[in-house]
C-alpha positions as CSV (number, residue, x, y, z in Angstrom):
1,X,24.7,46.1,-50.0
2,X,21.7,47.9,-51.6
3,X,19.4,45.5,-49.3
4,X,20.9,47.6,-46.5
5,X,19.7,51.0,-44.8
6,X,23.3,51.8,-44.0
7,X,25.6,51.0,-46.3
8,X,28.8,52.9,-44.8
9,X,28.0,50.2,-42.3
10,X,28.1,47.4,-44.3
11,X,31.3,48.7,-45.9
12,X,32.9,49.1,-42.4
13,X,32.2,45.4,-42.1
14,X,33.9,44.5,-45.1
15,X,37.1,46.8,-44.2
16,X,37.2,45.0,-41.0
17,X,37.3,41.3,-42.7
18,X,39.6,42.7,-45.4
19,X,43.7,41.8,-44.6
20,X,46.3,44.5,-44.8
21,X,46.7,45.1,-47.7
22,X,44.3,43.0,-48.4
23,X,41.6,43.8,-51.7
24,X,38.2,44.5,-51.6
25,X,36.0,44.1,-54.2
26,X,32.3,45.6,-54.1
27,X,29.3,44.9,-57.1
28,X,25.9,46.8,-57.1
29,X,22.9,47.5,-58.8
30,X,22.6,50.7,-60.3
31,X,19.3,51.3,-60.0
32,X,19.3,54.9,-60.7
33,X,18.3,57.2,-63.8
34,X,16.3,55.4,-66.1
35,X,16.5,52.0,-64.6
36,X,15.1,53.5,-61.8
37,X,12.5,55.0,-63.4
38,X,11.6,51.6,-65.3
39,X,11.5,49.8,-62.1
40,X,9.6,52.7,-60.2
41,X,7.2,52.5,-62.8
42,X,6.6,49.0,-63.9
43,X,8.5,47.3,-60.6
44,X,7.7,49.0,-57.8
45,X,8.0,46.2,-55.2
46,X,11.2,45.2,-56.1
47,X,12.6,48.6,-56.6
48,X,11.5,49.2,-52.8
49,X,13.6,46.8,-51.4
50,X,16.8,48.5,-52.8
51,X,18.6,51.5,-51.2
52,X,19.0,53.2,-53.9
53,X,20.7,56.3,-52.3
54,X,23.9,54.3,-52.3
55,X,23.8,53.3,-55.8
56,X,26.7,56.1,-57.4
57,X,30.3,56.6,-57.4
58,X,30.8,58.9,-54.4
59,X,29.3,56.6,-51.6
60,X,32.7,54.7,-52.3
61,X,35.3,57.7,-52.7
62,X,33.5,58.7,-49.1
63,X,33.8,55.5,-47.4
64,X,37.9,55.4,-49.2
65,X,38.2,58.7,-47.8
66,X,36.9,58.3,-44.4
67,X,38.5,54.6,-43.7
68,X,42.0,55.4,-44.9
69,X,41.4,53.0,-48.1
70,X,43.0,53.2,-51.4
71,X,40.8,52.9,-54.5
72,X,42.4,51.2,-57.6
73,X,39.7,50.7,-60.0
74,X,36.1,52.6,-59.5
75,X,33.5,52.1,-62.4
76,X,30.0,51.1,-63.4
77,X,30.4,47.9,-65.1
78,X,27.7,45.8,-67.3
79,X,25.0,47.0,-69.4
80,X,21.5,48.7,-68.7
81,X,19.5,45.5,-67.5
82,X,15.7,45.4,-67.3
83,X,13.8,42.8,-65.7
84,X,10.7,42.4,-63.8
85,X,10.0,40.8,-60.1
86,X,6.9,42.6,-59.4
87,X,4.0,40.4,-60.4
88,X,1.2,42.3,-59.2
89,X,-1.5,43.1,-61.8
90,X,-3.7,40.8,-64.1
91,X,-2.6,39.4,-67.2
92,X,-2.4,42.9,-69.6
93,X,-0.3,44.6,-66.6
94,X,1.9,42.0,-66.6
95,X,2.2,41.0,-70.1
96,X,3.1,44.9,-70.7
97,X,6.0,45.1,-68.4
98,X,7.4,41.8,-70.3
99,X,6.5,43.8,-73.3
100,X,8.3,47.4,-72.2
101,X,11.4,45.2,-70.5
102,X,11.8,43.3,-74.2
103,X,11.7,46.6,-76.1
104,X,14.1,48.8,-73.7
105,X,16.5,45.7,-74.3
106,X,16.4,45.6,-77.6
107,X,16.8,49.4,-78.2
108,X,20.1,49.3,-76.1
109,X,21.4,46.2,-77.4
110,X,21.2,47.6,-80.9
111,X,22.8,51.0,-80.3
């Protein structure tokens, strides 16, 4: 869904495939905070490709709300995750995003 300009759309299409009483269960990115900010900074091209307007909580109570839906379980799951796509740069650029992405990881996994 974060590929998608529209996601209310996307979520429409889901409803519509979805059996009454049927489940539907939705994953995303959560490219917002500071993994946007790592990924704005040191992976711009991939962070463009993402619609990150849709990446929070209230996107889904909106689209519950509005399509009659019941929501049993909303949460962020998994931990912070960096990684790199954008290979832009010479070797120094790239070998410093590697660097950053290594250290972030290692910060969070130890607290």
């Amino acid at each position: 869904m974060e590929h998608f300009n529209d996601s209310s759309d996307i979520l429409q299409h889901h409803a519509r495939l979805c059996r009454v009483n049927g489940l539907i269960v939705v994953g995303i990115l959560h490219f917002r905070n500071l993994q946007w900010l790592y990924h704005r900074v040191l992976d711009h091209t991939d962070v463009k490709k993402h619609n990150t307007d849709m990446m929070n909580l209230v996107t889904f109570i909106n689209f519950a709300n509005t399509s009659s839906l019941e929501i049993q379980s909303l949460t962020y799951v998994g931990a912070i995750s960096f990684w790199n796509h954008d290979t832009a740069g010479g070797r120094l650029k790239t070998s410093f995003r590697h660097t950053v992405s290594l250290g972030i990881r290692t910060v969070i996994d130890y607290c």
